[in-house]
C-alpha positions in Angstrom: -32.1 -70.7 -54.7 -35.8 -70.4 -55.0 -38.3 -68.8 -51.5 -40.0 -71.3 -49.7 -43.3 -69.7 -49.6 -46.5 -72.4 -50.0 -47.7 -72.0 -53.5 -51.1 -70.3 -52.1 -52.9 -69.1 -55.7 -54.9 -65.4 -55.2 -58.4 -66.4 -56.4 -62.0 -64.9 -55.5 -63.3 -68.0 -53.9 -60.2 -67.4 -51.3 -62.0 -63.9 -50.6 -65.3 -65.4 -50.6 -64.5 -68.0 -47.9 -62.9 -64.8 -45.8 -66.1 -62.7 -45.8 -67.8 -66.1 -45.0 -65.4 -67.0 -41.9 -64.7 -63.6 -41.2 -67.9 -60.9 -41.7 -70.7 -63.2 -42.0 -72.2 -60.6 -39.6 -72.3 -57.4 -42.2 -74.8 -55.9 -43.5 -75.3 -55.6 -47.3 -78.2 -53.0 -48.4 -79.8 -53.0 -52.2 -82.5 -50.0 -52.7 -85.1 -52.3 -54.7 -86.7 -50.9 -57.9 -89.7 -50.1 -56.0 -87.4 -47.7 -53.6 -87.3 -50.1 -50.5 -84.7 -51.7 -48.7 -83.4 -55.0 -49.0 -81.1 -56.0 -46.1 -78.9 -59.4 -45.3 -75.4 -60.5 -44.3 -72.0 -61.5 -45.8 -73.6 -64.7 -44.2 -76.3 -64.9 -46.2 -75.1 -63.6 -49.7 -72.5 -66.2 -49.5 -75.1 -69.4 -49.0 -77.3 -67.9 -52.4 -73.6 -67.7 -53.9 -72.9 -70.7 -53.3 -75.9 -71.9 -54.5 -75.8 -70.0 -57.9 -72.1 -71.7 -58.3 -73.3 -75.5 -58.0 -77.0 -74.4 -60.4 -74.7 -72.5 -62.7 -72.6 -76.0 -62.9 -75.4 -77.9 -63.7 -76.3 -75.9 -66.6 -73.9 -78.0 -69.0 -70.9 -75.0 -69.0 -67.7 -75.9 -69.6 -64.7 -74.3 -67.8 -64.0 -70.3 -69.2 -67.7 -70.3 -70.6 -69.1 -67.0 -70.5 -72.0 -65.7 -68.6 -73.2 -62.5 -68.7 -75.3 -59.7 -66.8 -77.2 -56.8 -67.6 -78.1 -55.3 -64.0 -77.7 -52.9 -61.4 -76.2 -52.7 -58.1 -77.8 -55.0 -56.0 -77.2 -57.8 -53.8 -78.2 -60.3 -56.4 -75.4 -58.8 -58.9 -72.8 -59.2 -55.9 -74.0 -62.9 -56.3 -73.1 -63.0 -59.7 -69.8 -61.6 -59.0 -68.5 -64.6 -56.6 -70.9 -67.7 -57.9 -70.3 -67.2 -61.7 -66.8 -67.3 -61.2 -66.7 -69.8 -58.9 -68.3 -71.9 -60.8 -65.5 -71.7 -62.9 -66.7 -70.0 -65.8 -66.4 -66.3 -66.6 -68.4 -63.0 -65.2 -69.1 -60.7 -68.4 -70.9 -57.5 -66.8 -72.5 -55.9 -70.2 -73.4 -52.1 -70.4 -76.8 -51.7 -71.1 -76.5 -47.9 -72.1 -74.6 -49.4 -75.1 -75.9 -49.4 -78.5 -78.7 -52.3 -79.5 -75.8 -52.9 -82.5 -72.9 -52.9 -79.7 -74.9 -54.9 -77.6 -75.4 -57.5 -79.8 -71.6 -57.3 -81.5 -70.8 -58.2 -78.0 -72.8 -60.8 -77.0 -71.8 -62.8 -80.4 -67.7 -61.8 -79.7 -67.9 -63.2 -76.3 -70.1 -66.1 -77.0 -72.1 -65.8 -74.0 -74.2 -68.7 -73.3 -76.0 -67.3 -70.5 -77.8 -63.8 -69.8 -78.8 -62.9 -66.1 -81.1 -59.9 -66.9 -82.5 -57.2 -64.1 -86.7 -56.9 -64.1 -85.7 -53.4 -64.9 -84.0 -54.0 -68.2 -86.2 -56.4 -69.7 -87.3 -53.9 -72.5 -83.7 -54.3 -73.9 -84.2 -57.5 -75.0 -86.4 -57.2 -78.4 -83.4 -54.8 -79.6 -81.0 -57.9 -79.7 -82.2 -61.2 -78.3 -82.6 -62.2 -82.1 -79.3 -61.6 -82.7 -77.6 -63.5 -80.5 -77.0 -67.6 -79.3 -78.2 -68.0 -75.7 -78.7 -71.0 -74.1 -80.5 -69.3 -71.0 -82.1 -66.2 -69.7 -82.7 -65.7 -66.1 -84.6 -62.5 -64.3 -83.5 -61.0 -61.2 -86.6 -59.4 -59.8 -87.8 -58.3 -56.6 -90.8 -60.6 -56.1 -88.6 -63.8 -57.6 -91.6 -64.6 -60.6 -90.4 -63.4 -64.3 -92.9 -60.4 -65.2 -96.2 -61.6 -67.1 -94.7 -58.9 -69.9 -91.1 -60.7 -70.4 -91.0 -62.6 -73.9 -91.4 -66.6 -73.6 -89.0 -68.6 -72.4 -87.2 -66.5 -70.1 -86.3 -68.1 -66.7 -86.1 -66.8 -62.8 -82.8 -66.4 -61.3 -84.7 -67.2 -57.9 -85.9 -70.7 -59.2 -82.0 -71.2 -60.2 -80.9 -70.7 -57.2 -83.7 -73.1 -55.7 -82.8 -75.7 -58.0 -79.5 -76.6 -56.4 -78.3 -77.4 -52.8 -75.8 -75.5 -51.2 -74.2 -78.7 -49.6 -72.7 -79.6 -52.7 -70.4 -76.8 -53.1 -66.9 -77.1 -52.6 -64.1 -74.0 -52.7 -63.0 -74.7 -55.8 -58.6 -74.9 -56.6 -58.3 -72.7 -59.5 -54.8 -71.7 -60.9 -54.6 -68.1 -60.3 -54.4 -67.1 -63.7 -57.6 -68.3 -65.0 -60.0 -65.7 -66.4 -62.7 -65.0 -63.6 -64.3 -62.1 -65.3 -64.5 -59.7 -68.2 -65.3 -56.3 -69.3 -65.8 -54.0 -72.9 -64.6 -51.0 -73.8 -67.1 -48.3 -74.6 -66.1 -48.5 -77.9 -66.0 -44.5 -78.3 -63.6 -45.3 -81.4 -64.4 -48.0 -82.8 -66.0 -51.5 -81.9 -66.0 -52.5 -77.9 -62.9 -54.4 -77.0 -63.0 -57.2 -74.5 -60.1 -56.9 -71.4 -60.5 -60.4 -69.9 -59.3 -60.1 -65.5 -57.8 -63.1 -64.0 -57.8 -64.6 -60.3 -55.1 -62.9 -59.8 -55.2 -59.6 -61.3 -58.4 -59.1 -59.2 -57.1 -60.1 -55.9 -54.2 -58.0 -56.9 -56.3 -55.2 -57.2 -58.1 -55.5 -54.6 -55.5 -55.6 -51.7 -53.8 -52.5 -53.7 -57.2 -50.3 -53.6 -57.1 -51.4 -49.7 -54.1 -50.0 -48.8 -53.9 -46.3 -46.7 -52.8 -44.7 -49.6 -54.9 -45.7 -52.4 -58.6 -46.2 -50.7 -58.2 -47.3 -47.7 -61.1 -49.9 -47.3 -61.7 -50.8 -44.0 -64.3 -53.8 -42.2 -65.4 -50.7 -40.5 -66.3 -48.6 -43.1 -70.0 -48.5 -45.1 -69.3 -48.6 -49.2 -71.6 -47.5 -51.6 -70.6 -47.9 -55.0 -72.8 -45.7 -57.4 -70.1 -46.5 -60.7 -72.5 -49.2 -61.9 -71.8 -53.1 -61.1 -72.0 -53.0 -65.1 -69.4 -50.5 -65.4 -65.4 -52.1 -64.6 -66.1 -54.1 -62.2 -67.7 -51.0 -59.9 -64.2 -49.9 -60.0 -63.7 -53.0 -58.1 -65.3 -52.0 -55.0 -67.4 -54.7 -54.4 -64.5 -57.2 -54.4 -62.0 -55.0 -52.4 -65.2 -54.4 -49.8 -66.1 -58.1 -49.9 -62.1 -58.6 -48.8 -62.0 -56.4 -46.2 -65.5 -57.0 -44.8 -66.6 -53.7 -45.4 -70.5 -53.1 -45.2 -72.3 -52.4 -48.6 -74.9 -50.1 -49.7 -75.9 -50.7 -53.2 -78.1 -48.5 -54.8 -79.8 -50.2 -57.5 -81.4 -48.2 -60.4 -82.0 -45.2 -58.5 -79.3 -42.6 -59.4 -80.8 -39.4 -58.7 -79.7 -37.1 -56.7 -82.2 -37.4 -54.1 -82.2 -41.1 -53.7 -78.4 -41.2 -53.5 -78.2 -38.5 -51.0 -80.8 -40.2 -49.2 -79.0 -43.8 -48.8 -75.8 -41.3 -47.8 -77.5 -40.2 -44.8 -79.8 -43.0 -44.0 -76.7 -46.0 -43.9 -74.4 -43.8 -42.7 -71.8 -44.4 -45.8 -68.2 -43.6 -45.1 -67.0 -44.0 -48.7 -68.7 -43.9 -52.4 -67.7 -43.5 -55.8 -69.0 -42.5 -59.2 -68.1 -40.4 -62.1 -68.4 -36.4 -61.8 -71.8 -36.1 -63.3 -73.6 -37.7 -60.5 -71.4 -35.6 -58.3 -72.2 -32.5 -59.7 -75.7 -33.0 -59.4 -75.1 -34.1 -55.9 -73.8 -31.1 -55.3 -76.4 -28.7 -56.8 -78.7 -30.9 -54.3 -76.7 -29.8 -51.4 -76.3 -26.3 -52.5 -80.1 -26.2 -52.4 -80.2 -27.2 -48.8 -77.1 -27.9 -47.3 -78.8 -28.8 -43.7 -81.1 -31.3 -45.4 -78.6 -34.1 -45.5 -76.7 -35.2 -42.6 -73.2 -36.8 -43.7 -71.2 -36.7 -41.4 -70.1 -40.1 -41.7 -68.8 -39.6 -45.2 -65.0 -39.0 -45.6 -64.1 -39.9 -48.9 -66.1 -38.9 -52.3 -64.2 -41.1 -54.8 -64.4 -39.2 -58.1 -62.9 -40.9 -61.7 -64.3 -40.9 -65.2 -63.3 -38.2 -66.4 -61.7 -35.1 -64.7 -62.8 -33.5 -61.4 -62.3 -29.9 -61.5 -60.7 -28.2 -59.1 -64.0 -26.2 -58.9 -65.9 -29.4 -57.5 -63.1 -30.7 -55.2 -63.1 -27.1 -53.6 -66.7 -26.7 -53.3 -67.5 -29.7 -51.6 -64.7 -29.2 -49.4 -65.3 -25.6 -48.7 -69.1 -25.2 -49.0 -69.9 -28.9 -47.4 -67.2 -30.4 -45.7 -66.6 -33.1 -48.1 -63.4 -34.8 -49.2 -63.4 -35.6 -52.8 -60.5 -38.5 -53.5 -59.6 -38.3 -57.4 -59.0 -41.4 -59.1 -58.2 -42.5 -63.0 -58.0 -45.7 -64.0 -59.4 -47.5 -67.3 -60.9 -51.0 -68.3 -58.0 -52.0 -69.3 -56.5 -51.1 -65.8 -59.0 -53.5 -63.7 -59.9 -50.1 -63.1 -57.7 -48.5 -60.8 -54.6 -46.8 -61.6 -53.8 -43.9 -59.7 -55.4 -42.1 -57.0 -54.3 -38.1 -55.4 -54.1 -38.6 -51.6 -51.7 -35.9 -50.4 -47.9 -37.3 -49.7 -46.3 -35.7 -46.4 -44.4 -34.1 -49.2 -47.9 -32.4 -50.9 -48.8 -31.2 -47.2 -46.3 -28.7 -46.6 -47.8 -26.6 -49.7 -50.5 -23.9 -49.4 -54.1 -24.6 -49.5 -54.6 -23.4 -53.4 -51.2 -25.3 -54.1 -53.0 -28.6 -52.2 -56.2 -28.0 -54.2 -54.3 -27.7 -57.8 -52.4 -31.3 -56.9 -56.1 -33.1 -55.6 -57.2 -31.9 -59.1 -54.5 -34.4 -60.9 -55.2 -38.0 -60.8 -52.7 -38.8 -58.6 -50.0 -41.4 -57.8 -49.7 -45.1 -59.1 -51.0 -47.7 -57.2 -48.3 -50.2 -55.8 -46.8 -52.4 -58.7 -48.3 -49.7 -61.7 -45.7 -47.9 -63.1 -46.1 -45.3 -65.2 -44.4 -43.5 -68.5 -45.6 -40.7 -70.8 -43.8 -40.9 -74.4 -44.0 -37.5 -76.4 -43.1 -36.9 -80.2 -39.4 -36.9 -79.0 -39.0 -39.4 -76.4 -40.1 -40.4 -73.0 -41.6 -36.9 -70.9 -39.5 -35.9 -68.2 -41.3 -35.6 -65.1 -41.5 -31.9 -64.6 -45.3 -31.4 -64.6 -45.1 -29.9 -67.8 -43.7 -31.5 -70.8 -45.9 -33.8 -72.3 -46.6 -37.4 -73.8 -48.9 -40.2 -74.2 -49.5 -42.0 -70.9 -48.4 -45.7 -71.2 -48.6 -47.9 -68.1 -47.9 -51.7 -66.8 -48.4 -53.5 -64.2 -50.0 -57.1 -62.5 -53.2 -55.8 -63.3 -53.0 -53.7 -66.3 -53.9 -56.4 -69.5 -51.3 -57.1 -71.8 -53.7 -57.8 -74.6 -57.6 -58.1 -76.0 -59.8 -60.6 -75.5 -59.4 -62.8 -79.3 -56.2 -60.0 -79.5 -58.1 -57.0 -81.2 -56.0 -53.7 -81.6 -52.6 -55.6 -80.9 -51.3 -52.0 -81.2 -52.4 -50.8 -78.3 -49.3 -52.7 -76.3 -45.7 -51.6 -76.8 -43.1 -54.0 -77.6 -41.8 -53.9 -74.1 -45.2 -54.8 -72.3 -46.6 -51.5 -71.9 -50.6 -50.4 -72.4 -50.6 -47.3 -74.5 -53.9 -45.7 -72.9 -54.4 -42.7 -75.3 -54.1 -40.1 -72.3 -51.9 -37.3 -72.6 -50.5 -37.0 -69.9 -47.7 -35.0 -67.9 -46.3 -36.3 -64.8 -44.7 -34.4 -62.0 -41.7 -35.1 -59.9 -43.1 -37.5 -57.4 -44.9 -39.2 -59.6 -48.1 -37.3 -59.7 -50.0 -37.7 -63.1 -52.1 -35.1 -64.6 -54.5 -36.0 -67.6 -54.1 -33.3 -69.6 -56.5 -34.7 -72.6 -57.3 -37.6 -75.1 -55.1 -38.1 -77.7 -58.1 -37.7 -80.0 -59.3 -34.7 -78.4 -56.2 -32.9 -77.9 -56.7 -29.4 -80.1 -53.6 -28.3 -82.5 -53.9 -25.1 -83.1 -50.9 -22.8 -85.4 -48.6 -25.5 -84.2 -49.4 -25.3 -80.2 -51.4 -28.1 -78.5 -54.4 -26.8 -76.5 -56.0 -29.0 -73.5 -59.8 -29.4 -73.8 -59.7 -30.6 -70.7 -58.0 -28.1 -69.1 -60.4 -25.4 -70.5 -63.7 -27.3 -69.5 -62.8 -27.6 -65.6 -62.4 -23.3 -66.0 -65.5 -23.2 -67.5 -67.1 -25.4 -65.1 -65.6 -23.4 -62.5 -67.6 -20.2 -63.3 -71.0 -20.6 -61.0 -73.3 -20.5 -64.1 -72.3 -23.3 -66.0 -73.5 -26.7 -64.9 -71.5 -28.4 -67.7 -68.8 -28.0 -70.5 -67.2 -29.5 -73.0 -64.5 -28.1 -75.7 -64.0 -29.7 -79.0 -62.0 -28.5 -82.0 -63.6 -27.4 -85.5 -62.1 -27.1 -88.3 -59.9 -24.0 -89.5 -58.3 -22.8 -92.4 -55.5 -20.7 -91.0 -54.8 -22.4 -87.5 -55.5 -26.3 -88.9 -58.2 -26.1 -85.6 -59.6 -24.2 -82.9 -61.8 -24.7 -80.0 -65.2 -24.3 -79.3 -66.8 -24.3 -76.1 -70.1 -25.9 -75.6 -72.3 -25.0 -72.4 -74.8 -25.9 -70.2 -76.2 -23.6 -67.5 -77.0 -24.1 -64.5 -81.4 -23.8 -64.1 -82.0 -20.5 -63.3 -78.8 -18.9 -64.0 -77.3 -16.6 -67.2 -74.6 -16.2 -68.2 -72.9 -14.4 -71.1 -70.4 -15.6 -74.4 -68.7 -12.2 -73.3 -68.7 -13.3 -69.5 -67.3 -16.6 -70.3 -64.2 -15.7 -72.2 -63.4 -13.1 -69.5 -63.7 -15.8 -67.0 -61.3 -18.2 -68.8 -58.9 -15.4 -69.9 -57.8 -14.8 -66.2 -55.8 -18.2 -66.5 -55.4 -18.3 -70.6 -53.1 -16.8 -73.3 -55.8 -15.6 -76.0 -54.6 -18.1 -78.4 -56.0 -20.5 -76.7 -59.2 -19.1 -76.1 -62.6 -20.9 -77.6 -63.1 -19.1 -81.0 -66.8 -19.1 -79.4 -69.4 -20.6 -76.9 -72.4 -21.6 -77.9 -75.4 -22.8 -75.3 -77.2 -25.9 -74.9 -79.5 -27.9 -73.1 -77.6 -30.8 -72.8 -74.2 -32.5 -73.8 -74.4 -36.3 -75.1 -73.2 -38.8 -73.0 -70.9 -42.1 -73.6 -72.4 -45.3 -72.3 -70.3 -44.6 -69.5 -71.5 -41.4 -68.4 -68.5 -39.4 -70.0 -68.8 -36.6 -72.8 -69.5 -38.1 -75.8 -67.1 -35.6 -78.3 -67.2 -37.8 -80.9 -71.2 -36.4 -81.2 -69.9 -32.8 -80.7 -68.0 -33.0 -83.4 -70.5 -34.4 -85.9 -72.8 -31.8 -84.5 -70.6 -28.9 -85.3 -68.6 -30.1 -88.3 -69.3 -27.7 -90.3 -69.6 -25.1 -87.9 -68.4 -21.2 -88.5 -67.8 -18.7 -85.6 -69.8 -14.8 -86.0 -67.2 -12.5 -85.9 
């Protein structure tokens, strides 16, 4: 015997026709190039959407075609994300902090046919448009006009737009499954990978990041995603706020500091999210003049990346009154896969004990389930054994795009993420490292991870990473690699006092050394695979 539910398929036009019946009136904000304010509704994004759907259509795509974006946050990119797809072909958001070699490898392994480029990122163009088959290029610029400096041929994205007629649109019926939109890897060990996100798998998502327990999206609340549009899907903000009505604030290319703190205060934004590096220097703002801000309104800081230290989470908390919500997820995840609110289980602890759990990543979302598989076997979940995180669920991909790295996937549908991970009773999940970065030293496995958010911790240091070098007697030890805060000393000595009130010896950094800045991945995270070139051959004084 089979439900008799309707056969209703989860697609983003069905959440673009609810923010047009049901929030036409909300406000969506972009911070222009220039630094000024763009304003307009649900109402009106969803008449240029539409709009972009029926020009996009008459463009000659076929269905699943890939169109692609290199932009910021702004209310023209929330365009793109509803009108490419439902136009029926595919939303491929590029990272334009990649490589000009990545760039181009992905361009030609998606086949993109059409670019929609930001004013702002014009410049990128001579390092790959050679290299690659478009059909179009279209600028997204302020004034509407493509810049009297762009190379020939490129189109505007306002013309585009003018070129069709909103009357001709009809909600499309898609099957659920189709591909809507699609996302590379960072490629931080080898060649990006392509995770292609159905219908569904969005939808999916974004009811589960609305519920209490996991964000907690409201039509009430003002969200300003500052993980870029570029970047997963923002983390899939801007559908889950689109779905719930919630106003948005989009910052555009202005990540400073200042400017973010600025559209805090000024809109009134209840909820944002990024990755710690923006936070910490957030936070070093706010240090500087804590009354200079009011934000008030904000109750959620939604941090994922990489690891928040328990250092940040408390500060904020303690210094600022700010509430910092830990998240992990990946690209493959669509992103989101667990986030730390506090059980009523967590609240009975002490306020240290509360603070050490907000530090881990958290709990699975509803429908992710989670494993970690060590050397002999699945991990109990005891908070301390250890294994490689493996997950599944409806929207964690079961393969790559043209099926790269097939290994990644267990034989029982499982995504091995190359976390290591522990997992405590409950569920909670810690990231404990990267399987890559994960130090083995005389036999004993070292956390990197665990040793940069103690470093980070000590009010000199502005950022840390740990890496392992090489060693003739222990196979590898770490080093620690620091950046201080402006103004502020600190010494090697200091340091390795500082981390020894949590750590055995062994497991001290052999040394620190000092330095003005740490590389990044396209993504904003430590780039350790530089680290470790850099030091290769590196030899601690005695």
């Amino acid at each position: 015997m089979r439900g008799l539910t309707a056969d209703y398929q989860l697609t983003l036009p069905a959440i673009l026709r609810r923010a047009e019946s049901h929030f036409g009136y909300r406000e969506i904000v972009t911070r222009l190039p220039d630094k000024s304010f763009h304003r307009y509704t649900y109402a009106d994004m969803v008449r240029r959407t539409k709009k972009l759907a029926v020009a996009l259509g008459g463009l000659g795509l076929e269905k699943s075609d890939r169109v692609a974006t290199l932009a910021w946050n702004s209310y023209q990119h929330l365009e793109a994300y509803f009108g490419i797809p439902c136009s029926g072909v595919v939303l491929h958001t590029i990272n334009p902090r990649l490589s000009p070699d990545d760039l181009a490898y992905i361009f030609d392994h998606a086949e993109d046919k059409i670019l929609l480029i930001d004013e702002t990122m014009l410049q990128l163009l001579d390092s790959f448009k050679d290299e690659v088959n478009l059909e179009h290029i279209f600028v997204i610029s302020s004034d509407g006009s493509v810049p009297d400096s762009a190379p020939d041929g490129l189109e505007s994205y306002e013309d585009l737009l003018e070129s069709a007629d909103e009357s001709e649109f009809e909600y499309p019926d898609f099957d659920e499954n189709d591909a809507a939109a699609m996302c590379y890897t960072s490629g931080t060990t080898g060649r990006p990978k392509g995770v292609t996100y159905s219908h569904r798998c969005i939808c999916l998502h974004s009811m589960a990041a609305a519920t209490p327990d996991m964000l907690g999206l409201r039509e009430r609340d003002t969200v300003m995603p500052v993980v870029p549009m570029f970047h997963v899907n923002a983390w899939g903000l801007p559908f889950t706020a689109a779905m719930t009505g919630a106003r948005q604030v989009m910052p555009g290319p202005h990540l400073d500091p200042e400017s973010l703190l600025e559209n805090l205060a000024q809109e009134r934004v209840t909820v944002t999210a990024g990755v710690p590096t923006i936070f910490f220097g957030i936070l070093r703002k706010l240090d500087e003049d804590p009354d200079a801000y009011d934000l008030s309104n904000l109750h959620d800081m939604i941090i994922g990346g990489s690891a928040a230290p328990e250092s940040m989470i408390r500060a904020f908390k303690e210094r600022h009154d700010l509430n910092v919500l830990h998240a992990w997820g990946m690209t493959e995840t669509t992103p989101l896969g667990t986030v730390c609110n506090l059980t009523s289980e967590k609240e009975e602890l002490s306020e240290d004990e509360k603070y050490q759990v907000r530090a881990t990543q958290g709990v699975p979302g509803p429908f992710i389930e989670v494993r970690a598989r060590g050397d002999e076997g699945f991990a109990a979940w005891d908070g301390e054994s250890m294994g490689e995180l493996e997950v599944r669920g409806p929207w964690v991909t079961g393969a790559y795009y043209k099926d790269e790295d097939p290994d990644k996937f267990t034989d029982d549908g499982w995504f091995k993420t190359g976390d290591i991970a522990s997992i405590s009773p409950g569920g909670y999940v810690e990231i404990q490292d990267r399987t890559k970065d994960l130090i083995k030293s005389g036999g004993e496995w070292i956390s990197s991870v665990t040793l940069e958010n103690d470093l980070m911790a000590h009010d000199a240091v502005a950022e840390a990473a740990v890496i392992a070098i090489p060693s003739e007697k222990w196979q590898e030890r770490p080093l620690g690699v620091v950046v201080l805060e402006d103004g502020k000393d600190v010494t090697e000595e200091d340091l390795m006092s500082h981390l020894a009130e949590k750590h055995p010896k062994w497991s001290l950094p052999d040394a620190i050394e000092f330095v003005d800045e740490i590389p990044r991945t396209a993504a904003g995270k430590f780039l350790k695979r530089a680290l470790r070139e850099q030091f290769k051959d590196y030899t601690p004084t005695a």
